[in-house]
ZALUMDREN-16059 format. One record per residue (C-alpha): residue in one letter; chain; x, y negated, z. Coordinates in steps of 0.001 Angstrom, whole numbers, plus 500000, padded with zeros to 6 digits. Example, Ala and Ser with C-alpha at 12.3 -4.5 7.8 and 13.67 -1.06 7.14 Angstrom:
2
{kollum 'A', 'A', {512300, 504500, 507800}}
{kollum 'S', 'A', {513670, 501060, 507140}}
// end
This chain:
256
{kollum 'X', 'A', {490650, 496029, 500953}}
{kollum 'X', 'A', {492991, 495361, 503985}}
{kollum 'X', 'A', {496792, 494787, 503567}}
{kollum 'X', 'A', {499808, 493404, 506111}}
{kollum 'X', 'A', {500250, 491110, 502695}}
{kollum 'X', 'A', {499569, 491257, 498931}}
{kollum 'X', 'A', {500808, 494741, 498625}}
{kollum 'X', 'A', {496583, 495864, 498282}}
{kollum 'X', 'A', {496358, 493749, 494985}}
{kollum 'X', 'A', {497972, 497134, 493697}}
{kollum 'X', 'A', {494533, 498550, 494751}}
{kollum 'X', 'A', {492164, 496167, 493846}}
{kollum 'X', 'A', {493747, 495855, 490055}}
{kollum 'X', 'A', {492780, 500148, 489952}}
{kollum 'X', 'A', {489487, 499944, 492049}}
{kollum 'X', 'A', {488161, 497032, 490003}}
{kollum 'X', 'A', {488687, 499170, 486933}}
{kollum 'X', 'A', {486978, 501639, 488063}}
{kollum 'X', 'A', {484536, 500016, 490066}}
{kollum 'X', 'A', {483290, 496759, 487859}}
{kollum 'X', 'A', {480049, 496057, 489495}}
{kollum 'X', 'A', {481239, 496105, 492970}}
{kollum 'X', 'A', {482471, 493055, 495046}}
{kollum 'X', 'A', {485586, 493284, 496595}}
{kollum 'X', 'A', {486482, 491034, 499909}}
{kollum 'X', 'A', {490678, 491028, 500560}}
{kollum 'X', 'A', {492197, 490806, 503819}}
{kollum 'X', 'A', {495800, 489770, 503414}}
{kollum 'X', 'A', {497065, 490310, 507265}}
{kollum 'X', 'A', {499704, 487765, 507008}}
{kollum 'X', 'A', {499171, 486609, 510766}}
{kollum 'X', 'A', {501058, 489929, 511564}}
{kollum 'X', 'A', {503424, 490436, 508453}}
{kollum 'X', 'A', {505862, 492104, 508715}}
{kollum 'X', 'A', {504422, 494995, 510310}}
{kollum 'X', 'A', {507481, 496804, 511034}}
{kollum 'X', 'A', {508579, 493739, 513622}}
{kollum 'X', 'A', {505479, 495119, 515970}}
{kollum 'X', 'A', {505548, 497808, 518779}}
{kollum 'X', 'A', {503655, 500766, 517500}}
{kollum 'X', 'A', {500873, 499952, 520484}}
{kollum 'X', 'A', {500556, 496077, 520143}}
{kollum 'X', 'A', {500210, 496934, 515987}}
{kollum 'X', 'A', {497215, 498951, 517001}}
{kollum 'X', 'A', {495256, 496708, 519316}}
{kollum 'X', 'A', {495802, 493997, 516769}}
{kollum 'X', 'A', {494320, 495708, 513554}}
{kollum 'X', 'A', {491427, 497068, 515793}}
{kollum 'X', 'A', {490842, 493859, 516848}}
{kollum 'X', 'A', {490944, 492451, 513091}}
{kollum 'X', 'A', {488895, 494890, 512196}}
{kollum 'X', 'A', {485804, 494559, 514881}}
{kollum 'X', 'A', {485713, 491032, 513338}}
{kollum 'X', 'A', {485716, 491741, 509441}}
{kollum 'X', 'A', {483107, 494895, 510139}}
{kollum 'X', 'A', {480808, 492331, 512231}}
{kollum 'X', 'A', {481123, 489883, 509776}}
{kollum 'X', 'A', {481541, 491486, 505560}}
{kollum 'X', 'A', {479656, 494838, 506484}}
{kollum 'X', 'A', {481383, 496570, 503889}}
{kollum 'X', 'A', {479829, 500025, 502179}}
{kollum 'X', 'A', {483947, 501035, 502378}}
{kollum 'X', 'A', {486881, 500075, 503885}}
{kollum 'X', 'A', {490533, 500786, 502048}}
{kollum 'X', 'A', {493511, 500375, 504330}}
{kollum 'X', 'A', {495732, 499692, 501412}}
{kollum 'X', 'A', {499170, 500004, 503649}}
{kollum 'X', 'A', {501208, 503650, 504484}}
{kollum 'X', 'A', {502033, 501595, 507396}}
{kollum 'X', 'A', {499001, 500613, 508640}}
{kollum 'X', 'A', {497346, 504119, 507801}}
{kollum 'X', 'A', {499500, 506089, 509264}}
{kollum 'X', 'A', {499648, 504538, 512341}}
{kollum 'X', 'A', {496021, 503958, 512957}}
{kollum 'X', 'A', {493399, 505371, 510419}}
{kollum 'X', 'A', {492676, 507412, 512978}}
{kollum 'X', 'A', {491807, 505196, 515721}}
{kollum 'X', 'A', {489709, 503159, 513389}}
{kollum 'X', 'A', {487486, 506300, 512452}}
{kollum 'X', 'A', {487170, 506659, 516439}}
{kollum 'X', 'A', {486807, 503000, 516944}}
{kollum 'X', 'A', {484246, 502458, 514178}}
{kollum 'X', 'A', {481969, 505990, 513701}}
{kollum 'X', 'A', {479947, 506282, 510646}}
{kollum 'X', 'A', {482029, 503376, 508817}}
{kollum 'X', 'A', {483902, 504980, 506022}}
{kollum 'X', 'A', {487928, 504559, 505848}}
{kollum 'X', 'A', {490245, 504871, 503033}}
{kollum 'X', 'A', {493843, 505175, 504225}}
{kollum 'X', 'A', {497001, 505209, 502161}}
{kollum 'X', 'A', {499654, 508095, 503150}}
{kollum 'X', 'A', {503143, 508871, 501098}}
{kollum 'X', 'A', {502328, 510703, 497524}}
{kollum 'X', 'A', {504773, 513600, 498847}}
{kollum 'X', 'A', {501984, 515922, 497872}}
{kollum 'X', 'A', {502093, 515101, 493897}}
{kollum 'X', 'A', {505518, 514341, 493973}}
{kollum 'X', 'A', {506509, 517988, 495367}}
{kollum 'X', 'A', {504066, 519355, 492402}}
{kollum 'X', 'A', {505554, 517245, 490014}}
{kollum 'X', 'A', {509403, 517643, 490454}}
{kollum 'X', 'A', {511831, 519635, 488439}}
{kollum 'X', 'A', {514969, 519169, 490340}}
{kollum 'X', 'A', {513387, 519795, 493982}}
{kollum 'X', 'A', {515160, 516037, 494613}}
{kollum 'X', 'A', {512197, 513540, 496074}}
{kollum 'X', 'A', {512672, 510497, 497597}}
{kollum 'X', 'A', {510398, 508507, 499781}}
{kollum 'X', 'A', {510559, 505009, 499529}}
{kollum 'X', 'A', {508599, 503201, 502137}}
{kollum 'X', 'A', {508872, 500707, 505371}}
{kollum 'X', 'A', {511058, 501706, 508339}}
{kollum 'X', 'A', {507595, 502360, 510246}}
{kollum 'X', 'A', {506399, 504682, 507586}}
{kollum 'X', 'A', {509514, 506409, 507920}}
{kollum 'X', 'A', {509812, 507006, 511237}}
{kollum 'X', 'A', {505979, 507995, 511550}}
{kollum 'X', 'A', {505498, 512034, 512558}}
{kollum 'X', 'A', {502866, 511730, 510331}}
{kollum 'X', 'A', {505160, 511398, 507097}}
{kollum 'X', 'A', {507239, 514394, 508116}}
{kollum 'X', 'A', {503879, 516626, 509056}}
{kollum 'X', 'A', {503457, 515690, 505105}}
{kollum 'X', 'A', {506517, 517153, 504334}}
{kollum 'X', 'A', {506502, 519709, 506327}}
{kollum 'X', 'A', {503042, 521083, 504832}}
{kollum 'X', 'A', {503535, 519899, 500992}}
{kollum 'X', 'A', {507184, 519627, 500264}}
{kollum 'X', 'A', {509136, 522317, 501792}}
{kollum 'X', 'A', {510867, 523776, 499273}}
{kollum 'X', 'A', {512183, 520511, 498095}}
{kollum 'X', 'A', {514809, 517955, 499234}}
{kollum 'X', 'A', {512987, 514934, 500658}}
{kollum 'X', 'A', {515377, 511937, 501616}}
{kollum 'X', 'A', {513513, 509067, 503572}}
{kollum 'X', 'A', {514550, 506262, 502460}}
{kollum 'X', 'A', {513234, 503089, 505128}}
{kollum 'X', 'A', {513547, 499571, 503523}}
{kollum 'X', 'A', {513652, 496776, 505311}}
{kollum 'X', 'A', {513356, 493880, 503052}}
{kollum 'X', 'A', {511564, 495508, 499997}}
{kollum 'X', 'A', {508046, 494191, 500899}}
{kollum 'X', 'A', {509123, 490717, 501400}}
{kollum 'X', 'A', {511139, 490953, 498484}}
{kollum 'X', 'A', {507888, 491531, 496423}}
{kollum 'X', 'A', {506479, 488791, 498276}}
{kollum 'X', 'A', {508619, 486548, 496939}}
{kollum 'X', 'A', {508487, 487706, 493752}}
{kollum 'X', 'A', {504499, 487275, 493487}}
{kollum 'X', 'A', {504618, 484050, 495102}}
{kollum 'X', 'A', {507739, 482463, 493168}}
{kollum 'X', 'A', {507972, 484603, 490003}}
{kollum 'X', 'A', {511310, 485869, 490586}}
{kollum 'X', 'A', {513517, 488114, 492972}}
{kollum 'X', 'A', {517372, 488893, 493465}}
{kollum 'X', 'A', {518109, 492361, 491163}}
{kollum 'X', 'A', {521056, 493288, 493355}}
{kollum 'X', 'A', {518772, 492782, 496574}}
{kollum 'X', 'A', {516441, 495273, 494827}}
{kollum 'X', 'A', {519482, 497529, 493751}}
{kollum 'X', 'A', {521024, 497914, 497339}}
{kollum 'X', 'A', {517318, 498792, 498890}}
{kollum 'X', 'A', {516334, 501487, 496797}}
{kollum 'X', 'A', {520224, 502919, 496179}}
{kollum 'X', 'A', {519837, 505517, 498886}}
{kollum 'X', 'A', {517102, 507047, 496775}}
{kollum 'X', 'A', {519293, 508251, 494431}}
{kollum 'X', 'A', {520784, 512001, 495081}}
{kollum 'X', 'A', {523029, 514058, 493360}}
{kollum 'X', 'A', {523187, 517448, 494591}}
{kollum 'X', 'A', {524421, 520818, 492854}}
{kollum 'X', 'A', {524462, 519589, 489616}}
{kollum 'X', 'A', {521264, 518016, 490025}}
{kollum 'X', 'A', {519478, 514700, 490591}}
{kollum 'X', 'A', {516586, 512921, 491875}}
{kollum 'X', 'A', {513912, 513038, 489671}}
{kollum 'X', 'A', {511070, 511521, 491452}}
{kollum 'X', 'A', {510778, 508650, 494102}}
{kollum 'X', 'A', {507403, 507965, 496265}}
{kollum 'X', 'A', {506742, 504395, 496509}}
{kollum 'X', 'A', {505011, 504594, 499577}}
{kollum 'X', 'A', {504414, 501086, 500645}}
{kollum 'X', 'A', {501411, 499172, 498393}}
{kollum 'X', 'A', {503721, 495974, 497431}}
{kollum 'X', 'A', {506812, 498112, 496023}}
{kollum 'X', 'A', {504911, 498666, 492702}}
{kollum 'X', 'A', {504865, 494799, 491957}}
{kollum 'X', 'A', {508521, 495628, 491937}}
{kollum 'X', 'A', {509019, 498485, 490044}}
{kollum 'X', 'A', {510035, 497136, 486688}}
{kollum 'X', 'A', {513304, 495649, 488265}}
{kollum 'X', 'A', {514045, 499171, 490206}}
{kollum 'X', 'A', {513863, 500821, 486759}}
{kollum 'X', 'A', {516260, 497851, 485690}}
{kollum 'X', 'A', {518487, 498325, 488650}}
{kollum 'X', 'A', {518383, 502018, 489247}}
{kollum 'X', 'A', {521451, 504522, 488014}}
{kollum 'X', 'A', {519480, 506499, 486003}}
{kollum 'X', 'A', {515791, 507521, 485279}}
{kollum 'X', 'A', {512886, 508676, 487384}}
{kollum 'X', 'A', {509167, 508657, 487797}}
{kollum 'X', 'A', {507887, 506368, 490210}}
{kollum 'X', 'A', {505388, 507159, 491694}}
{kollum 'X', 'A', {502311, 504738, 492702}}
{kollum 'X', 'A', {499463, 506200, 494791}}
{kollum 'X', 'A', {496710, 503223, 493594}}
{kollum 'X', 'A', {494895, 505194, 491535}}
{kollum 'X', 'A', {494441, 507838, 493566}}
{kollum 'X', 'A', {493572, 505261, 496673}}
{kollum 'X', 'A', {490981, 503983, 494408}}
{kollum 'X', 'A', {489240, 507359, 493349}}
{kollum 'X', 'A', {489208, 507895, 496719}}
{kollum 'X', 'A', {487465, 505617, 497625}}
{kollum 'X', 'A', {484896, 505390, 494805}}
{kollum 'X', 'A', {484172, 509278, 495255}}
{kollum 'X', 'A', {483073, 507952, 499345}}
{kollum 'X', 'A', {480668, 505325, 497842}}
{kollum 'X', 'A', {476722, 505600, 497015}}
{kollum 'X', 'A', {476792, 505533, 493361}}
{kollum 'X', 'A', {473889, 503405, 493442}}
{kollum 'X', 'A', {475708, 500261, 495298}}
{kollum 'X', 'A', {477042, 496859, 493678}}
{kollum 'X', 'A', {475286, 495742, 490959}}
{kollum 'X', 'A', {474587, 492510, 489053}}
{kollum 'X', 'A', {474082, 490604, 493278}}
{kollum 'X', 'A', {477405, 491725, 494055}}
{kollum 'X', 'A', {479024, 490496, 490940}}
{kollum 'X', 'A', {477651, 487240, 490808}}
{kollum 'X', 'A', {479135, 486675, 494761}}
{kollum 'X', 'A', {482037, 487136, 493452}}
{kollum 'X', 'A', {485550, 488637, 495362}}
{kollum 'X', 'A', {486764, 486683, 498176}}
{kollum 'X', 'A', {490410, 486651, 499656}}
{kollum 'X', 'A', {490542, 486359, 503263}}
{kollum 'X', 'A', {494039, 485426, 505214}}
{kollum 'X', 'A', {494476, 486361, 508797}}
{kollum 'X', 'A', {496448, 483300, 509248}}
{kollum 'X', 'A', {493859, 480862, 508060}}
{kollum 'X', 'A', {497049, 478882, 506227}}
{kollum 'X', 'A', {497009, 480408, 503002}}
{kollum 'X', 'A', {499979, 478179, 500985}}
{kollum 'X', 'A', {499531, 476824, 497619}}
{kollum 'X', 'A', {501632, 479792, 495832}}
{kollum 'X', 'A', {500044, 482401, 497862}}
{kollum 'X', 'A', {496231, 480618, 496520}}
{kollum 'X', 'A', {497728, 481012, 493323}}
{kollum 'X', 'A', {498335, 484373, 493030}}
{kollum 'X', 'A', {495156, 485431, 494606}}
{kollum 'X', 'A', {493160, 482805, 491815}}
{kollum 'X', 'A', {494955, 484940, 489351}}
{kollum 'X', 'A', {493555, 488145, 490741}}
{kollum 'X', 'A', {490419, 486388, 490434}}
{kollum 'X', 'A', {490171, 485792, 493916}}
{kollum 'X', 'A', {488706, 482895, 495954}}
{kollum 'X', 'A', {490213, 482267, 499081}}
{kollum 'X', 'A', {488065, 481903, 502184}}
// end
């Protein structure tokens, strides 16, 4: 379960539901956080190059790139990279949220990358085109959640002003539904319900992520082995802090 941060706890709270017997091994990328200060191309060697060395070393039966980011930029290449290992990715819920919308209103909420990725707007283009999809890039939402796993709180008005732009009144109508297309935004979205101007469904794709990637597993895996190993949290950096040990201890994770 790969993540630029702690935005793939999202995941791993769904997939261990629905996956109990199966041991889990988290890669928090913080070596590289924030993503969306990297050059498309440099972003891409680096995650290879992460992954050659967790493949070599966990041999996973899956791997779930819990990040739009990350996914969108380079599930593909990984596939290529890496043939026969199965890949996960994580894309913008623009699908559901076209199905699900009464108003035609949908906002995307997501990271500046995931915004300005052609791969987002090909998703639009093939699900959502009879609706009004604003992109709405964030630049401080991730690190705001962050902050708020680590330390337990977060600034409301810093979380007001990021996801404002979501909101759309248009012809007597409103925005309905808003994609939270970036993995750590749900850890937030109590205090955008809070802070919003008025009510919508917010939609979380970890579910999903994790049905995914249980319907790509041998049914016969895990087992009583791989829950006695127990689930392992792995940093990139190698400098996990005290808070950050913390919070992966209360996910009932043991940091490497």
């Amino acid at each position: 379960m790969f993540d630029s941060g702690i935005g793939g706890l999202t995941v791993l709270r769904e997939a261990r539901v629905l996956m109990p017997d199966r041991r889990f091994v988290y890669v928090a990328d913080d070596a590289a956080f924030p993503y969306g200060a990297w050059e498309e191309p440099a972003l891409q060697d680096h995650i290879l190059g992460v992954f050659g060395r967790l493949l070599a070393r966990h041999d996973p039966a899956i791997s779930v790139i819990a990040c739009n980011t990350a996914s969108t930029l380079v599930i593909d290449a990984l596939r290529k990279a890496f043939p026969g290992h199965p890949f996960v990715g994580t894309v913008p819920a623009i699908k559901p949220a076209a199905e699900r919308t009464r108003s035609g209103l949908v906002s995307v909420l997501a990271t500046p990358g995931t915004v300005r990725r052609q791969y987002t707007r090909d998703l639009i283009t093939n699900w959502a085109s009879k609706c009004h999809v604003r992109l709405v890039g964030s630049d401080r939402l991730a690190s705001l959640a962050e902050i708020y796993m680590r330390d337990g709180f977060v600034d409301e008005e810093a979380v007001r002003a990021e996801i404002a732009p979501c909101f759309v009144e248009r012809d007597g109508l409103r925005t309905d539904i808003v994609v939270l297309a970036c993995t750590h935004y749900p850890f937030l979205v109590n205090r955008m319900r809070k802070t919003a101007p008025w009510p919508v469904d917010w939609l979380d794709p970890a579910e999903a992520i994790a049905r995914r990637a249980l319907s790509l597993l041998d049914p016969g895996g895990g087992g009583a082995e791989a829950t006695e190993r127990g689930d392992v949290a792995i940093f990139t950096s190698g400098k996990a802090d005290s808070a950050a040990r913390r919070l992966m201890h209360g996910f009932g994770l043991t940091v490497a």
